[in-house]
C-alpha positions, -999 to +999 in steps of 0.1 A: +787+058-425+764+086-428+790+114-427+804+099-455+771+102-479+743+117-487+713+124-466+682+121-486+648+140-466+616+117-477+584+139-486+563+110-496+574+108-528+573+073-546+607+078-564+627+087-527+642+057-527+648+051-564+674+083-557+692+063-529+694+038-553+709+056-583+733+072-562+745+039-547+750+025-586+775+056-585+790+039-551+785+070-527+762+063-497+730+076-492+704+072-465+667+075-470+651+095-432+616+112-430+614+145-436+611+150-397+645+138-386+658+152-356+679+182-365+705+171-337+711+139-354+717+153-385+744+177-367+759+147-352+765+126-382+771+157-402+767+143-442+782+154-467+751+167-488+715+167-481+684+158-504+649+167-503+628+145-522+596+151-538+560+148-524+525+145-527+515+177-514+517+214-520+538+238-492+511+258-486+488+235-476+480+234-437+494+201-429+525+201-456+551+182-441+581+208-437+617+201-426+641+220-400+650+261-415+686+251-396+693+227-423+701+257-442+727+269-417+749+241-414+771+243-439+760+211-457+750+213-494+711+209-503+694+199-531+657+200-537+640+178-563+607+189-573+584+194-539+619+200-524+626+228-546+595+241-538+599+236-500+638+256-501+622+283-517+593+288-498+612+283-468+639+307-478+614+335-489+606+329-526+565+325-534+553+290-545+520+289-564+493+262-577+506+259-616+482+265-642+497+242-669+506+212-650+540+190-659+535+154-662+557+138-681+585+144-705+597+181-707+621+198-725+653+217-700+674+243-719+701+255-693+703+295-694+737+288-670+767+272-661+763+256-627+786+229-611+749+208-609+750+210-646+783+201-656+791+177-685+753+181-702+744+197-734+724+228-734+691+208-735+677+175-730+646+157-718+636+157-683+607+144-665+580+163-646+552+155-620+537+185-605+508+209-600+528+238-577+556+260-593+578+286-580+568+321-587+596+341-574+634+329-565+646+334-528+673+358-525+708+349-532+693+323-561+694+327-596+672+304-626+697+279-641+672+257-662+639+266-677+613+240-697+583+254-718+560+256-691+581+263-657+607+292-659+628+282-626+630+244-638+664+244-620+676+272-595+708+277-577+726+296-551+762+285-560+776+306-527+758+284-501+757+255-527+718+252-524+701+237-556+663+226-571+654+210-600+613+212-605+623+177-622+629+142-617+665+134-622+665+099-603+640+084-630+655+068-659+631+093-685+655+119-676+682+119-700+714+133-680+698+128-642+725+101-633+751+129-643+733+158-620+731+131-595+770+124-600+779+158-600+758+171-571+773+140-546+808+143-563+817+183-575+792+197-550+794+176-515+827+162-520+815+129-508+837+094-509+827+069-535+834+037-513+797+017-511+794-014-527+769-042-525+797-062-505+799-037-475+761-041-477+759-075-470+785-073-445+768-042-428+735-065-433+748-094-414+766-077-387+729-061-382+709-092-385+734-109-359+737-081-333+695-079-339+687-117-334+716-125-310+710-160-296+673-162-304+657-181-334+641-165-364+613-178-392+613-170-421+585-170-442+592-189-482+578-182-513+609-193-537+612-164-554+639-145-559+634-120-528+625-150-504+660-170-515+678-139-517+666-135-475+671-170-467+706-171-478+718-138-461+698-146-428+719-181-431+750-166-433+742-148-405+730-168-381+730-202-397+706-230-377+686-201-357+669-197-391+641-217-400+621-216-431+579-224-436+568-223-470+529-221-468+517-239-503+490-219-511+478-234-545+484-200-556+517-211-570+529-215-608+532-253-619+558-271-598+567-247-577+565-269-545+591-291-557+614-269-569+613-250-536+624-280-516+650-291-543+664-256-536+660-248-500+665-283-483+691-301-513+712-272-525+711-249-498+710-270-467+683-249-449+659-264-422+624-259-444+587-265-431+561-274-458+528-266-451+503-279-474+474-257-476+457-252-508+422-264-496+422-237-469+432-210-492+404-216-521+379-217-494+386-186-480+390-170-519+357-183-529+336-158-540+356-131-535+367-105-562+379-079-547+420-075-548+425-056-523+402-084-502+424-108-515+454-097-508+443-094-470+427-124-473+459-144-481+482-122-454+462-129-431+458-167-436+493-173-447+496-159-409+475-187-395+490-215-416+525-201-409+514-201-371+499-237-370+526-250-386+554-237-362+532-240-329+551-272-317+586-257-329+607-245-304+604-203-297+612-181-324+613-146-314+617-131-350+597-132-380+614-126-415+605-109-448+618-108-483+600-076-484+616-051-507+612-015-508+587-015-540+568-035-517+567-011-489+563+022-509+530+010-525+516+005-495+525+027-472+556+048-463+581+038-436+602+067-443+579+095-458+541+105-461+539+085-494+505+080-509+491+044-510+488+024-539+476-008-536+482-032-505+509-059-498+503-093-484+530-085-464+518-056-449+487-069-431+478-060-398+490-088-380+525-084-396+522-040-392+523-050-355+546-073-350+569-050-369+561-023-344+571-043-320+601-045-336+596-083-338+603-086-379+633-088-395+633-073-435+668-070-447+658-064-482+634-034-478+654-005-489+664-025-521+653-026-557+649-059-573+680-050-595+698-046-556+685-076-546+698-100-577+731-079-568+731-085-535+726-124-542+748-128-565+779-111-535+763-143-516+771-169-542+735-173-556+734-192-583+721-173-616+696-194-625+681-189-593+688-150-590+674-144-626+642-157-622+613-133-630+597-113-599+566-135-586+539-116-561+533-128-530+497-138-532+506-157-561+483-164-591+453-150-571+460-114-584+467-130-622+431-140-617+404-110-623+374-114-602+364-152-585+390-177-577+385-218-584+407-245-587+401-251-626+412-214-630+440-214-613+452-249-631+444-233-661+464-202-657+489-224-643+489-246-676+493-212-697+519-191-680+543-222-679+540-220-720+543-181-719+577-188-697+589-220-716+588-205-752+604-169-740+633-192-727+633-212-761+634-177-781+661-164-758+642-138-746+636-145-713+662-126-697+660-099-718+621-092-698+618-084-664+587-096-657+564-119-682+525-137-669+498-145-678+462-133-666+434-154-664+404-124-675+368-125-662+354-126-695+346-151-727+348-146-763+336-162-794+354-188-813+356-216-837+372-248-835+368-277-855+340-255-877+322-254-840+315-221-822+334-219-792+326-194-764+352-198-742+378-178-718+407-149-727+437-146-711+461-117-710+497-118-721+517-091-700+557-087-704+574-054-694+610-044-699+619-023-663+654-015-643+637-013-610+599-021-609+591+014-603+591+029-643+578+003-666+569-004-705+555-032-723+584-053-739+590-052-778+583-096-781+588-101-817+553-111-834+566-147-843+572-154-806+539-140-794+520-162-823+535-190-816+527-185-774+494-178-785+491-209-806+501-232-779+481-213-754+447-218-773+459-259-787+469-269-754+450-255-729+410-261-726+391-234-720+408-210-738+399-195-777+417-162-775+448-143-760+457-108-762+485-088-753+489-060-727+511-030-742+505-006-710+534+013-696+537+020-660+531+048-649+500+050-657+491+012-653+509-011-627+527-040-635+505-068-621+467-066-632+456-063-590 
């Protein structure tokens, strides 16, 4: 299908795939490869435009990761988002320099130019900006098309070989007309075919899982979430009684989450499902700790072991599956690009980093977006109810805990964040939020109750509105709904005199707490 999209060239940037992404929602292909792809390859498949994303480090540095000069001599048009723009020009013989007013954040683009990049938007608008390098003097042949307050080639062109830059961010949803320089750059400028859908995905996604697994058998690893179902269901269709599914309880789960996994995995769906009850194991191995990042590795790794002892008698399995997606993988560690690590994933323990060098895991959903991935399940015949939930991390509850793990935490954070959930689902709002917790916080505050003093624990309200996981902000609840959450939170739950609300966006802050 390549030949037929767009070719995007990953720096390391943590917004690469979010441009596959938006330029999928416009129904072209596009295909995410390292910035070190084999030039031959990309003569073979020949796409119709090629993208260089942005990156974490600066051209002139020792070590920058640089891409193939012959890109430039195919024939193919190139565009070069911010560390890509600097990367063309340096390449092609303009200067790139450390900046001395660093962009971050919103910036205002006046075009100086018509250019078929820029066709359709107003003479300015908001864009967004992350970087520290600028371009100090165009390569021959290119001319400035875009200018903000602080970098005078904020867009550059060369409308004879159809190369293009942009020093901003036109993939993230803070820049105002980005979907349109998207559109026009796959659709005026590359000429490609607007023929991907979700459907072909799915079909492309089985085909691969089939021709992958052949006649062998694969487990799949549950959590009941919405990636885990969304997984279960395609590998199903796939390959049908060669998948079986384990769900590890880990007492790390929100309240009656066991039950409703087997109502939906063994009575709707049909699916062969393992349940392995190890909540005693898990708070053992927890206890004491406080670090996130030693949870999280923590948890892999055991959910490894339980997963193991519970399918030792089973007959072979030569494939492990994932619902990871690709938020997952980027904030760890690039599979595509030199991408800068964030915080680990359960998922991406050692254990699991070599059986997927091996080539031994199966993770159909790991170039998706969680907006994808509801998409995707709903081409599959997912119910909505099921597809709609909110996103859930995989060590569960553990990271909604700051600092020590116990039981009567967790069954009081349990006890809270099924009130947060059950009153945004009264107001209506529930499906307006992306994501809505609660956080259990490592510290106490004073009270009174009954005319007593009360010095008791706090826990953290956090609901975000988001498209994609990547770009969040904290949602607008109306103050009558967040009184009343409150209210029940501190009646009906011992242990707790006071709740606040978390109104961080992300970037700078994440979404979960750890």
């Amino acid at each position: 299908m390549l030949h037929k999209g767009i070719l995007i060239l990953d720096f390391g940037s943590q917004y690469t795939q979010l441009i596959a992404r938006k330029i999928r929602e416009l129904n072209y292909y596009a295909e995410i490869q390292p910035f070190s792809y084999p030039i031959e390859e990309i003569k073979a498949n020949l796409p119709k435009g090629i993208i260089l994303s942005g990156g974490p480090s600066s051209v002139y540095d020792s070590n920058a990761p640089k891409i193939n000069d012959e890109i430039f001599h195919l024939g193919i048009p190139v565009l070069g988002i911010c560390y890509g723009l600097q990367m063309m020009s340096h390449l092609l013989g303009g200067k790139v320099e450390p900046a001395q007013d660093r962009e971050y954040g919103k910036a205002h683009l006046k075009i100086l130019q018509e250019s078929s990049l820029f066709a359709s938007l107003p003479d300015k608008s908001v864009v967004w900006m992350s970087h520290g390098d600028k371009v100090l003097s165009l390569p021959d042949g290119f001319v400035a098309i875009g200018e903000t307050e602080s970098s005078p080639f904020a867009a550059i062109a060369n409308e004879q070989n159809h190369w293009y830059g942009v020093q901003f961010h036109p993939e993230v949803a803070h820049t105002e007309h980005g979907i349109t320089i998207l559109q026009n750059f796959a659709s005026r400028i590359c000429h490609a075919e607007a023929n991907w859908s979700m459907e072909n995905y799915a079909e492309e996604k089985i085909r691969e899982i089939r021709k992958t697994v052949g006649k062998e058998r694969v487990l799949l690893g549950l959590s009941g979430g919405v990636d885990s179902t969304v997984t279960a269901k395609l590998l199903y269709d796939a390959i049908g009684k060669q998948l079986t599914c384990v769900y590890v309880d880990t007492g790390l789960m929100r309240l009656n989450e066991t039950e409703a996994v087997v109502r939906r995995f063994r009575d709707y769906f049909g699916m062969e499902l393992i349940v392995v009850h190890s909540e005693e194991r898990f708070l053992e191995a927890l206890s004491g700790v406080s670090d996130p990042e030693q949870k999280r590795k923590i948890i892999g790794k055991l959910f490894l072991e339980e997963f193991k002892r519970a399918t030792k008698d089973l007959p072979h399995h030569e494939f492990l599956a994932q619902g990871t997606l690709y938020t997952d993988v980027i904030e760890s560690v690039s599979v595509k690009g030199p991408s800068e690590t964030i915080k680990s994933h359960h998922n991406r323990v050692k254990e699991v980093m070599e059986l997927i060098q091996a080539g031994k895991v199966i993770e159909p959903l790991n170039e998706l977006f969680k907006d994808e991935v509801r998409a995707l399940g709903e081409v599959l015949g997912i119910p909505e109810e099921m597809l709609y939930r909110h996103p859930f991390p995989g060590p569960g509850l553990a990271i909604r805990i700051l600092g020590e793990i116990s039981k009567e935490k967790l069954d009081v954070l349990r006890k809270a964040d099924y009130i947060l959930l059950e009153e945004l689902k009264t107001s209506g709002l529930y499906k307006q939020i992306w994501q809505a917790f609660a956080v259990f916080l490592p510290v106490k505050a004073v009270g009174v109750m009954g005319d007593k003093r009360t010095y008791q624990n706090v826990i953290a309200l956090r609901m975000v509105e988001s498209t994609d996981g990547m770009t969040a902000d904290f949602a607008k609840v109306p103050y009558d709904v967040l009184g009343k959450i409150s209210s029940r939170i501190i009646n009906e739950v011992d242990g707790i005199n006071r709740v606040v609300y978390d109104i961080s966006s992300k970037p700078p802050a994440t979404i979960e707490w750890e």
